[in-house]
C-alpha positions as CSV (number, residue, x, y, z in Angstrom):
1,X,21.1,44.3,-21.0
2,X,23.1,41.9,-23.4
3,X,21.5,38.8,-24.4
4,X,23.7,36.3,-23.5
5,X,22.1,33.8,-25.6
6,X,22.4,35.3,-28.6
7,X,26.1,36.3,-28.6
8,X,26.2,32.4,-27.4
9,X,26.3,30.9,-30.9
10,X,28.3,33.9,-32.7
11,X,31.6,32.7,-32.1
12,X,31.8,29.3,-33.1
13,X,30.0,26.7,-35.8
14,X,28.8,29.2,-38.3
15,X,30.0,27.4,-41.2
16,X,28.3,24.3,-39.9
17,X,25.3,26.4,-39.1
18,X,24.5,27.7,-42.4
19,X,25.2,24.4,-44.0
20,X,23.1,22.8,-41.8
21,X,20.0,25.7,-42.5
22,X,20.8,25.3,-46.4
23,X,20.3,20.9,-46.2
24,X,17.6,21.5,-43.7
25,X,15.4,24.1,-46.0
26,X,16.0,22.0,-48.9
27,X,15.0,18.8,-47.8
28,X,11.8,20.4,-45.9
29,X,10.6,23.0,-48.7
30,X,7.0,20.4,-48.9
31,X,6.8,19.6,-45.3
32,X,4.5,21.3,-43.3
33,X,6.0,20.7,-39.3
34,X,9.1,21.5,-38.1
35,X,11.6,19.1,-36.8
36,X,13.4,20.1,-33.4
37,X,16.7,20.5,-35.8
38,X,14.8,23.0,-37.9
39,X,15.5,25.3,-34.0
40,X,17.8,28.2,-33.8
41,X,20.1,27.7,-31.6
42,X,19.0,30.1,-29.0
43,X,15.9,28.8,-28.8
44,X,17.6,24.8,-28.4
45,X,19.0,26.6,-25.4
46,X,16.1,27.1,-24.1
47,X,14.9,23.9,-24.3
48,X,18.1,22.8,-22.5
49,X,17.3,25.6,-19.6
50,X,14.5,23.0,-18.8
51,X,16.3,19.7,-18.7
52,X,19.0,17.9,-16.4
53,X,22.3,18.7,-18.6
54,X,23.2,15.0,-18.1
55,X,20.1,13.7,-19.8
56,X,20.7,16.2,-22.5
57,X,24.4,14.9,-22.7
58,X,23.2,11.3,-23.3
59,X,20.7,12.4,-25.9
60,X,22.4,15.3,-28.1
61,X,26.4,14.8,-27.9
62,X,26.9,11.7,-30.1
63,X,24.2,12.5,-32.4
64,X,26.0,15.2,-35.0
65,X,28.4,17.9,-34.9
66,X,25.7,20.7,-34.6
67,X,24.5,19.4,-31.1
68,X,27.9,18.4,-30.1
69,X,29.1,21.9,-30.7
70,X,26.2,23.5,-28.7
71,X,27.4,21.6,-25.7
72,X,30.7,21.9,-25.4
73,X,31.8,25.2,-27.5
74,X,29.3,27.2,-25.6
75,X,30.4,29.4,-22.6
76,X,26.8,29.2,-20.4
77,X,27.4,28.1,-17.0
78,X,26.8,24.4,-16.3
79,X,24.4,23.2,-14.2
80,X,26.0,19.8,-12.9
81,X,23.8,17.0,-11.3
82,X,25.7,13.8,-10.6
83,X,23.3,11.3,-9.5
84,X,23.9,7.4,-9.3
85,X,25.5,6.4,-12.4
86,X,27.8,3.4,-13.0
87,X,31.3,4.0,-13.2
88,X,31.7,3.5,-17.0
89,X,28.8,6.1,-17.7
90,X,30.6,8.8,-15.1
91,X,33.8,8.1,-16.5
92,X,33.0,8.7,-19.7
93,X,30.8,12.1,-18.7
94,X,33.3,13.3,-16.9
95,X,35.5,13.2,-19.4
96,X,33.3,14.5,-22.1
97,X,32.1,17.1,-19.6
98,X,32.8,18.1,-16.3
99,X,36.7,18.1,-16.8
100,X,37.0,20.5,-20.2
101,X,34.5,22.9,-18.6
102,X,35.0,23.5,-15.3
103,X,35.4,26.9,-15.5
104,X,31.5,26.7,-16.1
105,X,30.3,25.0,-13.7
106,X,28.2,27.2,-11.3
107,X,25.9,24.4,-9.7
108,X,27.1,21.0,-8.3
109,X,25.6,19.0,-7.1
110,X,27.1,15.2,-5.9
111,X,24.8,12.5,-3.9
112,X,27.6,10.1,-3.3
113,X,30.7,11.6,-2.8
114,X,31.9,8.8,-1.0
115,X,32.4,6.7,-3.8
116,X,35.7,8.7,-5.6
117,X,38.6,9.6,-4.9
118,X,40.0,13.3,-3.7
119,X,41.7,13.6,-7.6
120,X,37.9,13.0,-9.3
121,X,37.0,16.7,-8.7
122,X,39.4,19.5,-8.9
123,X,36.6,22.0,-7.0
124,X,39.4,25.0,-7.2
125,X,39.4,25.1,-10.8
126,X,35.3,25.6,-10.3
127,X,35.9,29.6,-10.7
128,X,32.2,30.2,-11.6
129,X,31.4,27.9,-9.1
130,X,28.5,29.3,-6.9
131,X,26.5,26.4,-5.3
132,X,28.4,23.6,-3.8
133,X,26.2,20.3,-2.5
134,X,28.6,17.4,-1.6
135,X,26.2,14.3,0.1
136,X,27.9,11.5,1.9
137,X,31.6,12.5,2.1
138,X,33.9,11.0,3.8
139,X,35.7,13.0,6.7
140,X,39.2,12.1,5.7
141,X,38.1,14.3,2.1
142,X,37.0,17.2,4.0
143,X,40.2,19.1,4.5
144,X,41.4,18.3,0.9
145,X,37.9,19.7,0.0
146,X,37.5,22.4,2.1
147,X,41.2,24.2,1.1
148,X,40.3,23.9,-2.0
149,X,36.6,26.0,-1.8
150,X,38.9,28.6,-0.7
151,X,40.3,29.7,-4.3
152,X,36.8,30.0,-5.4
153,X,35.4,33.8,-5.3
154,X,31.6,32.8,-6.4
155,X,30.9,30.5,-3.7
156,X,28.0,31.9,-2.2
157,X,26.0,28.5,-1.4
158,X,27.8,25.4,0.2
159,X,26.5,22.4,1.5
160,X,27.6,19.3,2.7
161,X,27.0,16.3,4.9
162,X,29.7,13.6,5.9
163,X,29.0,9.8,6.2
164,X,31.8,9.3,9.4
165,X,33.2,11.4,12.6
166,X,35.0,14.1,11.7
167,X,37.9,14.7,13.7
168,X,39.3,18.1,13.4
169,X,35.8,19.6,13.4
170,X,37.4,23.7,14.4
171,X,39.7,23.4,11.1
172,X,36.3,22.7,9.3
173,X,34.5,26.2,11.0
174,X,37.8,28.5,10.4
175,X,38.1,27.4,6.5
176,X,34.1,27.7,6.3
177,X,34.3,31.1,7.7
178,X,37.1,32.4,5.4
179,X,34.8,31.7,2.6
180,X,34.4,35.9,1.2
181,X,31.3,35.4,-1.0
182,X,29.3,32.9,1.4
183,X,26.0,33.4,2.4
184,X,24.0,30.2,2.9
185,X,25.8,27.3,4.6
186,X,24.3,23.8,6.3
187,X,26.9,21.6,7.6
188,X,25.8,17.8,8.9
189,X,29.0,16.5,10.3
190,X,28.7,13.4,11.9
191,X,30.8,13.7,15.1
192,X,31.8,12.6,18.4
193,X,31.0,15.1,21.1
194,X,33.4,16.5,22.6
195,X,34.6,17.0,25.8
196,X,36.4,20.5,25.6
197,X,35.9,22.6,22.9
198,X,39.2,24.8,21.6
199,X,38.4,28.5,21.0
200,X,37.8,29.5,17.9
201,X,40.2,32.3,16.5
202,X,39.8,34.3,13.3
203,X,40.9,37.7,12.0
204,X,37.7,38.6,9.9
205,X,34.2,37.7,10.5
206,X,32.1,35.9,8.1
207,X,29.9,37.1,5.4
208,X,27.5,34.0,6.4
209,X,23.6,35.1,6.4
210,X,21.7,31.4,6.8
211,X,23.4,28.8,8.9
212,X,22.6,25.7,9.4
213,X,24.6,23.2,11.7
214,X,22.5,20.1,11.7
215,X,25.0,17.9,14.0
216,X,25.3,18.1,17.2
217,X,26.4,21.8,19.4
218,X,26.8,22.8,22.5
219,X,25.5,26.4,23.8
220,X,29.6,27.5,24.4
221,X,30.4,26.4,21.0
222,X,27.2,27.5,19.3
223,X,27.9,31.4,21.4
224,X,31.6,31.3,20.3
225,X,30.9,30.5,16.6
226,X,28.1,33.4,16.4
227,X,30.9,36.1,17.0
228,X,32.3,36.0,13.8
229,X,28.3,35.9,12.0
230,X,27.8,39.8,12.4
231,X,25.3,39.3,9.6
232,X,23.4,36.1,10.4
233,X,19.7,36.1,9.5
234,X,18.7,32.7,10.0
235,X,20.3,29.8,12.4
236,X,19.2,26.5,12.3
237,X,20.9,23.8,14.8
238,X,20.9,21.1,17.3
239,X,21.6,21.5,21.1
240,X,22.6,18.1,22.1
241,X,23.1,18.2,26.0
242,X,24.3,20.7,28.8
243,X,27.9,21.7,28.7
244,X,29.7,24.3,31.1
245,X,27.9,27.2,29.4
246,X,30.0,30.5,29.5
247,X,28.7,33.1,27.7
248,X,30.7,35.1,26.0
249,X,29.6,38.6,25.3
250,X,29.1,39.4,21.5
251,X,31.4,41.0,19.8
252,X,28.1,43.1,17.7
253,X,24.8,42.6,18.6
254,X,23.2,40.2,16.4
255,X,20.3,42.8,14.5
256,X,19.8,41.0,11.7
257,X,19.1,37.7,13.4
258,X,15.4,37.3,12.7
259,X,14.6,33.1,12.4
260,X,15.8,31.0,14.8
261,X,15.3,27.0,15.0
262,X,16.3,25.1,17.8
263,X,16.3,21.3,18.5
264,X,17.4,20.4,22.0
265,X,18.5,17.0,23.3
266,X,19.7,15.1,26.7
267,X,19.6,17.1,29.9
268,X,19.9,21.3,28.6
269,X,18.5,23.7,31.0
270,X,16.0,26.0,30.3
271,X,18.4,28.8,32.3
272,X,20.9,28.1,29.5
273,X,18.2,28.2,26.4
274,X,16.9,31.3,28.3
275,X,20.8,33.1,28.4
276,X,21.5,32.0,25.1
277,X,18.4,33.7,24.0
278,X,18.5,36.6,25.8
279,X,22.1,37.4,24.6
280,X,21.6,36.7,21.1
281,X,18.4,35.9,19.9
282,X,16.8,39.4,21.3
283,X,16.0,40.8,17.6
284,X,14.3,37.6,16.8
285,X,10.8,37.4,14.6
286,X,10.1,33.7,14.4
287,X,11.3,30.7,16.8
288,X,10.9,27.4,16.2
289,X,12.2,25.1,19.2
290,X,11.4,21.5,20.1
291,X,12.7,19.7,23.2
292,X,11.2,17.7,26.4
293,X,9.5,18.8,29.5
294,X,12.1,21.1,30.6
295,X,10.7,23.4,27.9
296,X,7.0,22.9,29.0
297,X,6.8,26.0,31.4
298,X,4.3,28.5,30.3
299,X,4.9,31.3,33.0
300,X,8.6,31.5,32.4
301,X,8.1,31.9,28.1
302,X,5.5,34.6,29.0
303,X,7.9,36.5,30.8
304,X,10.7,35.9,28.8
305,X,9.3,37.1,25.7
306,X,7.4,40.0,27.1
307,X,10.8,41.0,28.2
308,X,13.2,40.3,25.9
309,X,11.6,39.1,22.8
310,X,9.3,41.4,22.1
311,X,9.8,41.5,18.2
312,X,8.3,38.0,18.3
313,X,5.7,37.0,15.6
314,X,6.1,33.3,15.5
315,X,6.2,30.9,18.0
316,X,6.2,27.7,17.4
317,X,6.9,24.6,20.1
318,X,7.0,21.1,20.1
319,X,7.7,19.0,23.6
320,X,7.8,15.5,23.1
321,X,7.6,14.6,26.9
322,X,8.1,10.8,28.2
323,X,7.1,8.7,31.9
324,X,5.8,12.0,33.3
325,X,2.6,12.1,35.0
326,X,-0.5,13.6,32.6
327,X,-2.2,15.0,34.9
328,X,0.7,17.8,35.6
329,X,1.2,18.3,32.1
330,X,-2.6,19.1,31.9
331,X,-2.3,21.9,34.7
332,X,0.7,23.4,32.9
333,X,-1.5,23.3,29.9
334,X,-4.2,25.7,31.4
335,X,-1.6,28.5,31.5
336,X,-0.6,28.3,27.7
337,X,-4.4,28.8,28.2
338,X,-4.4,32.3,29.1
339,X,-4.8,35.6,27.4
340,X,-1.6,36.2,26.8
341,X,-1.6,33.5,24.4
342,X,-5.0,33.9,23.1
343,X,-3.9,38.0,22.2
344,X,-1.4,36.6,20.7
345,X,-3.4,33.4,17.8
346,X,-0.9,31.6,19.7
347,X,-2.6,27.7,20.3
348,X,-1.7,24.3,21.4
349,X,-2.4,21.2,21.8
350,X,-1.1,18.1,24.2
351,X,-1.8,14.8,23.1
352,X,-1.0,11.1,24.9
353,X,-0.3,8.2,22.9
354,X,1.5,4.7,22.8
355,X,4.2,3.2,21.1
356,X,6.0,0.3,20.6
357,X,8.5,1.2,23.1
358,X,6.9,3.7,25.5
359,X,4.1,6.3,26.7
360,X,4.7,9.6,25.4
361,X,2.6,13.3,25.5
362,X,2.8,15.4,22.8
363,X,2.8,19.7,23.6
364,X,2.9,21.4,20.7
365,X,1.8,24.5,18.0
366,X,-1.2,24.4,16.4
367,X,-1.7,27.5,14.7
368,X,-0.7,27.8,12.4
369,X,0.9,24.1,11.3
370,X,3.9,24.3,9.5
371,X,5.9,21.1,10.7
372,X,6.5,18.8,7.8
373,X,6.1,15.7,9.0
374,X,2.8,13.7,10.9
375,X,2.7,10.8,12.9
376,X,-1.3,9.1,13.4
377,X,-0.7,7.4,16.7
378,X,-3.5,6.8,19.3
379,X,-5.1,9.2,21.1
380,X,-3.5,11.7,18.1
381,X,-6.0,11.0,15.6
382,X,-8.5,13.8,14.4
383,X,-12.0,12.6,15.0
384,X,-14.2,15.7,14.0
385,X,-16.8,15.9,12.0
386,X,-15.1,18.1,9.6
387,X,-11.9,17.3,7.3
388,X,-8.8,19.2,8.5
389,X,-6.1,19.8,5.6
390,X,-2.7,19.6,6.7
391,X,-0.9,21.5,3.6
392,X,2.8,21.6,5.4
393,X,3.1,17.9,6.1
394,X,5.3,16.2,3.4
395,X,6.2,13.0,5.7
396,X,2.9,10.7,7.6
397,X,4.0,8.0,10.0
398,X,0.7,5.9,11.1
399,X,1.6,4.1,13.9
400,X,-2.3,1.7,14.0
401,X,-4.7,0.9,11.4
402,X,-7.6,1.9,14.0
403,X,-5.8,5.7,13.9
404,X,-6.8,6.3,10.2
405,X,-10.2,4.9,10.6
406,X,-12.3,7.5,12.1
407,X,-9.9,10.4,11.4
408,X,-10.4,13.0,8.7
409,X,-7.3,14.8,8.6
410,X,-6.7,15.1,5.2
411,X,-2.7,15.3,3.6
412,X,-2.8,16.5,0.7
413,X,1.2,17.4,-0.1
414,X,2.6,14.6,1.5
415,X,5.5,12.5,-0.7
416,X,6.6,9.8,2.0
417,X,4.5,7.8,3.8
418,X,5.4,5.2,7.3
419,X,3.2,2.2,8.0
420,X,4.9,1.6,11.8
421,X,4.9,-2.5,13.0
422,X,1.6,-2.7,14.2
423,X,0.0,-1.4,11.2
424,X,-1.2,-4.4,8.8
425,X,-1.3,-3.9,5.5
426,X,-3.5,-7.6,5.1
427,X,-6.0,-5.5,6.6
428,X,-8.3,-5.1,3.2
429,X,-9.8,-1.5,4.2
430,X,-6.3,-0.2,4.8
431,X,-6.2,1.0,1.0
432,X,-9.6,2.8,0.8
433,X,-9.0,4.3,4.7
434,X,-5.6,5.9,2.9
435,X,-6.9,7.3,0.3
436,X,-8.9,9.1,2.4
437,X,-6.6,11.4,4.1
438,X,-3.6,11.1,1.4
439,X,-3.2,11.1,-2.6
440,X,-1.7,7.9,-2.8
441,X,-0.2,8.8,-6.6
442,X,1.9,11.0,-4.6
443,X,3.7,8.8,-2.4
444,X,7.7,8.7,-3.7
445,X,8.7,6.7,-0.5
446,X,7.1,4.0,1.4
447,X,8.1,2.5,4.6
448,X,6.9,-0.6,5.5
449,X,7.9,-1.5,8.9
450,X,5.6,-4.5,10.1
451,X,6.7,-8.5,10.0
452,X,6.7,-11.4,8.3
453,X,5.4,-9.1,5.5
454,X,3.4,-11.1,2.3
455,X,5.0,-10.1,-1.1
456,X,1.5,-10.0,-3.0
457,X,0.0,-7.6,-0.2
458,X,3.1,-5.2,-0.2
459,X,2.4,-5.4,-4.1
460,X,-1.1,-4.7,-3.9
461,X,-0.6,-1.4,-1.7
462,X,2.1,-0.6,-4.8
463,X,-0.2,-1.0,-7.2
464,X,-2.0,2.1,-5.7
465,X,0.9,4.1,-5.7
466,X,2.6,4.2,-9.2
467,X,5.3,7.1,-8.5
468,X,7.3,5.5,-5.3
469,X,10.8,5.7,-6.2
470,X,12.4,4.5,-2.5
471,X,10.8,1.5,-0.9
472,X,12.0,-0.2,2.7
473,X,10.5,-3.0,4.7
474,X,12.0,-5.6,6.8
475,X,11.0,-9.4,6.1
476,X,9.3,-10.5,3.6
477,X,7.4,-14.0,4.5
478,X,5.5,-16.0,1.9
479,X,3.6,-17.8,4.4
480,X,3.0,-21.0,2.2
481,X,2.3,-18.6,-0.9
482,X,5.1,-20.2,-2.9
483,X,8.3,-18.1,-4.8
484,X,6.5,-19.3,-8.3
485,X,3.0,-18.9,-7.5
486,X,3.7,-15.9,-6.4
487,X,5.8,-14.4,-10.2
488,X,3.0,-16.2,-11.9
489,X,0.0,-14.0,-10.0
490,X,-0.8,-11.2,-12.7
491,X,-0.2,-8.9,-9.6
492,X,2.9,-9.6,-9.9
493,X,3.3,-9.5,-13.7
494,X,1.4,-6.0,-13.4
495,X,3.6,-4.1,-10.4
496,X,7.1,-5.6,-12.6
497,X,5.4,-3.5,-15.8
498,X,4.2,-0.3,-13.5
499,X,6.8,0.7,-10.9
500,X,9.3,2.9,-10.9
501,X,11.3,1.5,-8.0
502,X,14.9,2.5,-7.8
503,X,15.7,1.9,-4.7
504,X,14.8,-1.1,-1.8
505,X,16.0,-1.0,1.7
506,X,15.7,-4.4,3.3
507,X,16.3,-4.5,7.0
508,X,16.3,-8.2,7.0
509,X,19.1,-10.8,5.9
510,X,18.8,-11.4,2.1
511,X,18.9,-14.2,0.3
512,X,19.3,-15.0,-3.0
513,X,15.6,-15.9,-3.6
514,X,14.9,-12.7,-2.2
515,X,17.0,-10.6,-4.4
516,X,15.8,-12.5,-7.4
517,X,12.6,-11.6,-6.4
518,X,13.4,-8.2,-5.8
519,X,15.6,-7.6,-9.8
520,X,12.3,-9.3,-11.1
521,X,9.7,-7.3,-9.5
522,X,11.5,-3.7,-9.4
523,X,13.3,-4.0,-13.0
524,X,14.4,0.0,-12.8
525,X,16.6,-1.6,-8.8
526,X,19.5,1.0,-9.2
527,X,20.7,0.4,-5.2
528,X,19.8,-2.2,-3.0
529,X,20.8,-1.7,0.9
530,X,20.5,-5.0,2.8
531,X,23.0,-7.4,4.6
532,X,23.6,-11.1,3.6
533,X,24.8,-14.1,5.5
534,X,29.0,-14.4,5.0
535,X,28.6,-17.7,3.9
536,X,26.2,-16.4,1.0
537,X,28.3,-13.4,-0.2
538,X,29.9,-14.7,-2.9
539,X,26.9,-16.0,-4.6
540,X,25.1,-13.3,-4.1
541,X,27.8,-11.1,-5.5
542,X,28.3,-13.2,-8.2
543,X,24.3,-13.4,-9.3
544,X,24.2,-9.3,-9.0
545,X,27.3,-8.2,-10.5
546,X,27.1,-11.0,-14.2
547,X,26.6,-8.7,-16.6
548,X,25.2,-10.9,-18.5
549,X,22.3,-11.0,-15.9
550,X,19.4,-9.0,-17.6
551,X,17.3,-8.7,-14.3
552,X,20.4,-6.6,-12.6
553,X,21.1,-4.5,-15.3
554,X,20.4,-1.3,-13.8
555,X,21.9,-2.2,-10.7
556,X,24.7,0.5,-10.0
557,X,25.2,0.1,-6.1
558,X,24.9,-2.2,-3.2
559,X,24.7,-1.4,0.3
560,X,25.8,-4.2,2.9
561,X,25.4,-3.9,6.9
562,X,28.5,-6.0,7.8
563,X,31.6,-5.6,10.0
564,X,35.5,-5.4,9.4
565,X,35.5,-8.8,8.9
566,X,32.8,-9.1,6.3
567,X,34.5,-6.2,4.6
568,X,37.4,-7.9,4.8
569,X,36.2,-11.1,3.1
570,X,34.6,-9.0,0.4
571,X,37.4,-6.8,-0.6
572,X,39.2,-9.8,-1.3
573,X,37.1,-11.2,-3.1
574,X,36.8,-8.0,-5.2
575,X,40.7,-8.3,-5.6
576,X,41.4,-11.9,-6.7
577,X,38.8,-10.9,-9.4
578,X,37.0,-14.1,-8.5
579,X,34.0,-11.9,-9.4
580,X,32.5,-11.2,-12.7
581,X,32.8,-6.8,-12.5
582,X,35.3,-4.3,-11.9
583,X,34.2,-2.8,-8.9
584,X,35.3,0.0,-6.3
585,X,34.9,-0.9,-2.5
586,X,34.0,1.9,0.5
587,X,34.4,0.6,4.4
588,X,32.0,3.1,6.5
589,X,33.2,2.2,9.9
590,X,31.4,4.3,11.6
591,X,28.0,2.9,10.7
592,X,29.4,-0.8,9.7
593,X,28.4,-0.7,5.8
594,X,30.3,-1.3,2.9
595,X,29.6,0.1,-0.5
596,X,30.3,-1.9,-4.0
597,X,30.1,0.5,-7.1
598,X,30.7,-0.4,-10.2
C-alpha cells in the first residue's frame, strides 16, 4: 500500500524545504536537541494526526511559510471541529480554511449551527465528505441542508438535531433515505405530533444499517419507515403514545435486525409493542426497552420470547411506575422470580422511593448494568457491606444527602454529577461522603439544583473538582455574606486561579452583580444561559459586550429565556448600535430564547 504521507510533501515546497534543512543544519551543527522544526514533514503530520486542526491552525499558519504550506498545500482530508468561537476568529478560519479546502473535508462537525446563515457552509462541495454532525439547527435550514447532502457520494455517517418543530418532517425521511453510501444515521427532530401521518413513498430502499430517531414515533410511522431499511442492524427510538396502529406487512423480513432500543411514553399498549415485535423484531439479540407499568407483566414476556424471540441474549428493562399500589408490583415481581429467568442470568430489582413531586417504583435490569446514568434516591441506596462498582454509569443524580451516607456503590466512570433540591451542599460531610462513591477530579458537569445557594459553599465543592467545564444552579443567595467579603475570601481568589469553567447555566433572573460575580470567578465564561429583568437588559448587555471589559473577554455567547417581546426590545437594541459589539441575534420560539453571538 502507498504511503500517503510521504507522497504528501513531494509535490509542493521543495525549494523551501531544502532551504529550510540547509539554515536549520547550519545554525544547529553544536546543539545537541532537536527543535520541532528540525521534523520531517511526515513525521509533523503525525503530530497533527493527534491534535484538533483548529488548534493547530491558530498555532502553525502565521508562523512561516514552511508550516503554512503544510496546511493548506497538502491534499489529507480535514478533520473539521467548529466549536464556540467568536465571530471574528470563525470568520477568519473559515476563510483561511474551511472555504479553499472543502474538497477535504471528510469529518464535520458543528455544535451551533443555529448561529449562520444557510450560505456559511456549502455542504455539496464537501465531496470527501463522510461524517456529517450538525447540533442545534434550525428547521427552516433543514431542507436547504438536506438537498444539498444529496450530491455527496461519501456520506456514510450523518447526524443532526434541530433546536425548533420541524414542519415537513416526511420530506426530511425521503431525502435521508436517498442518501446511497449511508449507513449510521440519528435524527432528533423536535416536532409536533401529528395527527395523521402521510405514507411514505420511495423507489429504492435505503442502505441505512444504525438508526436512530430520537424524537418522538408512532408504531404506524416507525412500521412504515422500516420497509425501506432492508439492512437495518440496530434501531434506536422513542414511542411517544398509542396511534391507530396498522401494521403493514414487511416488504423483507428484517434478518439483520439484531439491537433494538425502545423508549415508550403516554398510554402504548403492550398488544401493540408485542405486534410490533413480533413482525419485525423476530431476529433480534439484544432489547433494551423502558416504559411504565403496562410493561410490567412477567407471564406475557415469557411467552413472547419463548415464542417469537428466541434469538434473544439480552434483555434489559426498566419500568418507571407511578400512584400504583406496591404491594401488586411486588406479586408481579415473584414471577420475574422464576426459572425461566434464573436459566436465563436474567435479574431484577424493584425499588420505591420519593421525590419532590411524587411516589414512584423502580422495575428494572440488574445483570448485567449497562444504563449510563444513576439516580441515589431513597429507598435506592445500596446499603451492603461490600462496595458495588457501577462501571457503565457516566451521569449520578443524588436526590438526599442521607442516600450517599450509608451506601457503597462506588462510580468510578462517571463525568456529570446532580445534587437534586433537597440535597445541601452546607452540609460539611457532603464532600468526604462523595468522594466515597465518585472521583470527584472527574466531574466535567455539575448540577446544582437546591436554593438560596451560598457562593463560598458552591466554591468549596469546586474546589474539589478542578476539571468541570459546564456548571448550572439556580439562585445564588449570600445570606448576609457580603459581594466584597466574599471576592476577598482566598476561596474565592483560589477557584478564580483553578477552574476551568466555560459554561454557567443560571435558572434564576440575573443581575448585574451576579454576572460580575460570575466573569470574576469563572475567567475562562465562554456562554452564559440565564434570563434578566427587561428593565436590566441594556446594562447588562452593555457591561458583557465592552470590549474593553477584561473580565468578559472570553465571552463568545449569551443565552436569554425571554419572549417575543424581550426579543424584540433586544434586537433593537442590537440595531441602533446603542451597544458597544457587532453582534448576530437568533429568536428560538419554540423554547422562548434568544441567542447574541458575537
Amino acid at each position: 500500500m502507498v504511503n500517503t504521507k510521504r507522497l504528501r510533501s513531494e509535490s509542493f515546497y521543495n525549494f523551501h524545504e531544502n532551504n529550510d534543512r540547509k539554515r536549520f543544519l547550519s545554525s544547529t551543527t553544536n546543539d545537541s536537541f532537536t527543535q520541532f522544526e528540525h521534523l520531517a514533514n511526515e513525521l509533523i503530520y503525525d503530530i497533527f494526526d493527534y491534535l484538533d486542526f483548529y488548534h493547530i491552525y491558530l498555532s502553525f499558519f502565521n508562523l512561516n511559510f514552511r508550516f503554512r504550506s503544510l496546511l493548506i498545500d497538502s491534499t489529507l482530508p480535514l478533520n473539521i471541529n467548529l466549536f464556540l468561537m467568536s465571530k471574528t476568529t470563525f470568520n477568519q478560519y473559515n476563510e483561511d480554511i474551511i472555504k479553499p479546502n472543502q474538497q477535504r473535508i471528510d469529518i464535520f462537525r458543528l455544535t451551533n449551527y443555529y448561529m449562520f446563515d444557510k450560505n456559511t457552509f456549502l455542504f455539496s462541495q464537501m465531496i470527501s465528505l463522510q461524517t456529517l454532525i450538525l447540533e442545534t439547527v434550525r428547521s427552516v435550514q433543514m431542507k436547504d441542508i438536506i438537498q444539498q447532502l444529496i450530491l455527496l457520494p461519501n456520506l456514510s455517517s450523518l447526524t443532526i438535531s434541530t433546536i425548533n418543530a420541524v414542519e415537513n418532517i416526511d420530506f426530511i425521511y425521503k431525502q435521508v433515505f436517498r442518501l446511497t453510501s449511508l449507513r449510521y444515521c440519528k435524527l432528533s427532530l423536535s416536532r409536533k405530533f401529528p395527527k395523521h401521518v402521510s405514507p411514505l413513498t420511495l423507489n429504492e430502499y435505503s442502505p441505512i444499517e444504525h438508526l436512530n430517531i430520537d424524537h418522538g414515533l408512532g408504531f404506524d410511522e416507525l412500521s412504515t419507515l422500516l420497509l425501506y431499511l432492508p439492512q437495518l442492524r440496530h434501531l434506536s427510538t422513542h414511542i411517544w403514545h398509542k396511534t391507530d396502529f396498522i401494521l403493514k406487512p414487511p416488504c423483507a423480513v428484517l434478518n439483520n435486525l439484531t439491537h433494538v432500543s425502545l423508549k415508550l411514553y403516554g398510554c402504548v399498549t403492550f398488544n401493540d409493542f408485542e405486534l410490533f415485535l413480533v413482525n419485525y423484531c423476530t431476529s433480534i439479540q439484544f432489547l433494551r426497552i423502558s416504559g411504565d407499568k403496562e410493561l410490567l407483566n412477567a407471564n406475557r414476556w415469557k411467552r413472547l420470547i419463548s415464542s417469537s424471540l428466541t434469538n434473544l441474549q439480552t434483555f434489559d428493562i426498566e419500568c418507571e411506575i407511578r400512584f400504583v399500589d406496591n404491594t401488586a408490583i411486588k406479586q408481579e415481581m415473584k414471577n420475574f422470580n422464576s426459572l425461566f429467568w434464573i436459566e436465563r442470568q436474567w435479574f431484577f430489582e424493584c425499588r420505591a422511593y420519593s421525590t419532590k413531586f411524587y411516589d414512584e417504583t423502580l422495575f428494572y435490569s440488574t445483570n448485567p448494568f449497562r444504563r449510563k446514568k444513576y439516580r441515589l434516591s431513597q429507598g435506592k441506596s445500596n446499603k451492603n457491606r461490600f462496595q458495588t462498582i457501577l462501571n457503565s454509569v457516566h451521569h449520578v443524580t443524588i436526590e438526599d444527602n442521607n442516600e450517599i451516607k450509608e451506601n457503597t456503590y462506588y462510580f468510578p466512570q462517571a463525568t456529570t454529577l446532580t445534587l437534586a433540591s433537597k440535597v445541601s451542599i452546607n452540609d460539611i460531610t457532603i464532600v468526604n461522603n462523595l468522594q466515597r462513591i465518585l472521583s470527584l477530579k472527574q466531574i466535567q458537569i455539575l448540577e446544582i439544583l437546591s436554593d438560596h445557594l451560598c457562593p463560598l459553599k458552591m466554591s468549596e465543592l469546586l474546589s474539589y473538582m478542578p476539571n468541570v467545564h459546564t456548571l448550572t444552579f439556580r439562585s445564588m443567595s449570600f445570606d448576609g455574606y457580603g459581594k466584597k467579603l466574599f471576592e476577598q475570601n482566598p476561596l474565592f481568589r483560589l477557584i478564580s486561579k483553578i477552574n476551568l469553567i466555560k459554561s454557567i447555566h443560571f435558572y434564576g433572573k440575573c443581575t448585574l452583580q451576579n454576572l460580575e460575580i460570575f466573569l470574576k470567578l469563572f475567567p475562562n465564561l465562554q456562554y452564559i444561559e440565564t434570563s434578566v429583568e427587561l428593565q436590566q437588559i441594556q446594562l447588562v448587555l452593555q457591561y458583557l459586550l465592552n470590549k474593553t471589559n477584561t473580565n468578559a473577554r472570553h465571552l463568545r455567547l449569551l443565552c436569554f429565556s425571554c419572549d417575543g417581546k424581550e426579543s424584540h426590545y433586544i434586537s433593537k437594541l442590537i440595531k441602533s448600535r446603542l451597544l458597544p459589539c457587532d453582534c448576530k441575534t437568533i429568536f428560538d420560539d419554540q423554547h422562548l430564547r434568544l441567542y447574541i453571538w458575537w
